[in-house]
N, C-alpha and C positions, 0 to 999 in steps of 0.2 A: 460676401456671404453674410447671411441677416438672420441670427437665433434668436428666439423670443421664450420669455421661461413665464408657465401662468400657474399659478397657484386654483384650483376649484372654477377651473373655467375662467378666470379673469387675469389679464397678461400682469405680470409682474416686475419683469425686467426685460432688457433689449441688449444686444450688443449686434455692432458691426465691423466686421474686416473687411475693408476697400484696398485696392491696389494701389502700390505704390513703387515704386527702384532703389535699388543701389547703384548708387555710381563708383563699379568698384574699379581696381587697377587692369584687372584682365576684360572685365567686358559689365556693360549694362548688368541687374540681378531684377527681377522679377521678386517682389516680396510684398508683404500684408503689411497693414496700418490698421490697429482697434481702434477705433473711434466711433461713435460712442459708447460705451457702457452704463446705461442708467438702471438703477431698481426705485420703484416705488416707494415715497417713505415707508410706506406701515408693512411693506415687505421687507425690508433692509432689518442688517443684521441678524438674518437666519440663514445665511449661505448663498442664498440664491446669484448673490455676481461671482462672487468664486465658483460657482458651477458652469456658468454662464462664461466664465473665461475658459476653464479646464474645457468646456465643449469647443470653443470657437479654435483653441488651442489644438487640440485633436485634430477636427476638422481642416485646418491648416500644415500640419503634419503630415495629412490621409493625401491632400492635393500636393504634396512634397515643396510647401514652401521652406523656404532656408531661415526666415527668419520672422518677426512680429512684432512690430514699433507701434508705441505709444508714449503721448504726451500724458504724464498722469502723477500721482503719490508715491513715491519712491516707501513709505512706509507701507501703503497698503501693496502695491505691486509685486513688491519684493517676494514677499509672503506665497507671490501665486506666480513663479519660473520669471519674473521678469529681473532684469539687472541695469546697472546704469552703462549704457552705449557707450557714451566718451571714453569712457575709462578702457574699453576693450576695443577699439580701432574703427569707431562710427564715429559719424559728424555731425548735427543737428542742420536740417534744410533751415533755420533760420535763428540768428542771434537773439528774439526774443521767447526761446526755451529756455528756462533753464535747464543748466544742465543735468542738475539731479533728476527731473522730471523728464529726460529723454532718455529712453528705457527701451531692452528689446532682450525678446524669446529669442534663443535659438534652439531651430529644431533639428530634426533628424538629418535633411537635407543640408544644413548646415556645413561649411568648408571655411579652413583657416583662412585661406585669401580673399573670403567675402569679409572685407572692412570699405571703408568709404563714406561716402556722403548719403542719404536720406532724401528723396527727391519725392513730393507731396506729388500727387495728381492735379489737375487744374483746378478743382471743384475745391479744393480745400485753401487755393489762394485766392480764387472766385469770391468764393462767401465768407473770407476773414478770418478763416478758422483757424491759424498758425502762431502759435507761442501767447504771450500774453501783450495786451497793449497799455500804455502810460497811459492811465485816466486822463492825469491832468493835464497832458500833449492832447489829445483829441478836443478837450474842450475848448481850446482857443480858438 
């Protein structure tokens, strides 16, 4: 699912929820991953990604997913229903998260026995997009 927020006709922010898994103890989970969330500099700081999350959030809710992972700021995320994973019986798909930075909604659908691991879609190990990588290790 793909929301776009425009201020007077001109797009101002984006946010996308892609599919993703749990690999939990009773069976496979079907659940969303945000990624990305962008606002425009000269739109930022008037709401617009906090909206932009609360809709995508809903939205994810309305399809009855159980839960909503993102890699992100543990200070700004907080703010907007997300929490840190680890601490509550999730695992990070990969040890270059940090851990403060792997973060998940739960929504309605939500059930105590959905804990586990975080399993990325192809496209997100395809294109490099998981956790962060050592500069100085890539340049050699």
């Amino acid at each position: 699912m793909s929301f776009v927020a425009t201020v007077e006709g001109q797009v101002a922010g984006h946010v996308l929820l892609s599919a993703g898994r749990l690999d939990a103890p009773r069976r496979i989970v079907d659940v969303l991953v945000l990624s990305p969330l962008g606002v425009l500099p000269q739109f930022q700081n008037q709401g617009i990604g906090t909206r932009l999350i609360e809709h995508a959030l809903a939205a994810a809710d309305a399809q009855n997913a159980p839960l909503v992972f993102l890699e992100g700021s543990p200070r700004y995320y907080a703010k907007r229903g997300f929490e840190r994973a680890d601490t509550i019986g999730f695992r990070s798909p990969s040890l270059r998260i940090p851990p403060p930075a792997f973060q998940v909604a739960r929504l309605a659908a939500h059930e105590p026995w959905m804990t586990g691991t975080l399993v990325y879609s192809d496209t997100f190990w395809a294109l490099d997009c998981v956790g962060l990588r050592d500069a100085e290790a890539s340049t050699g």
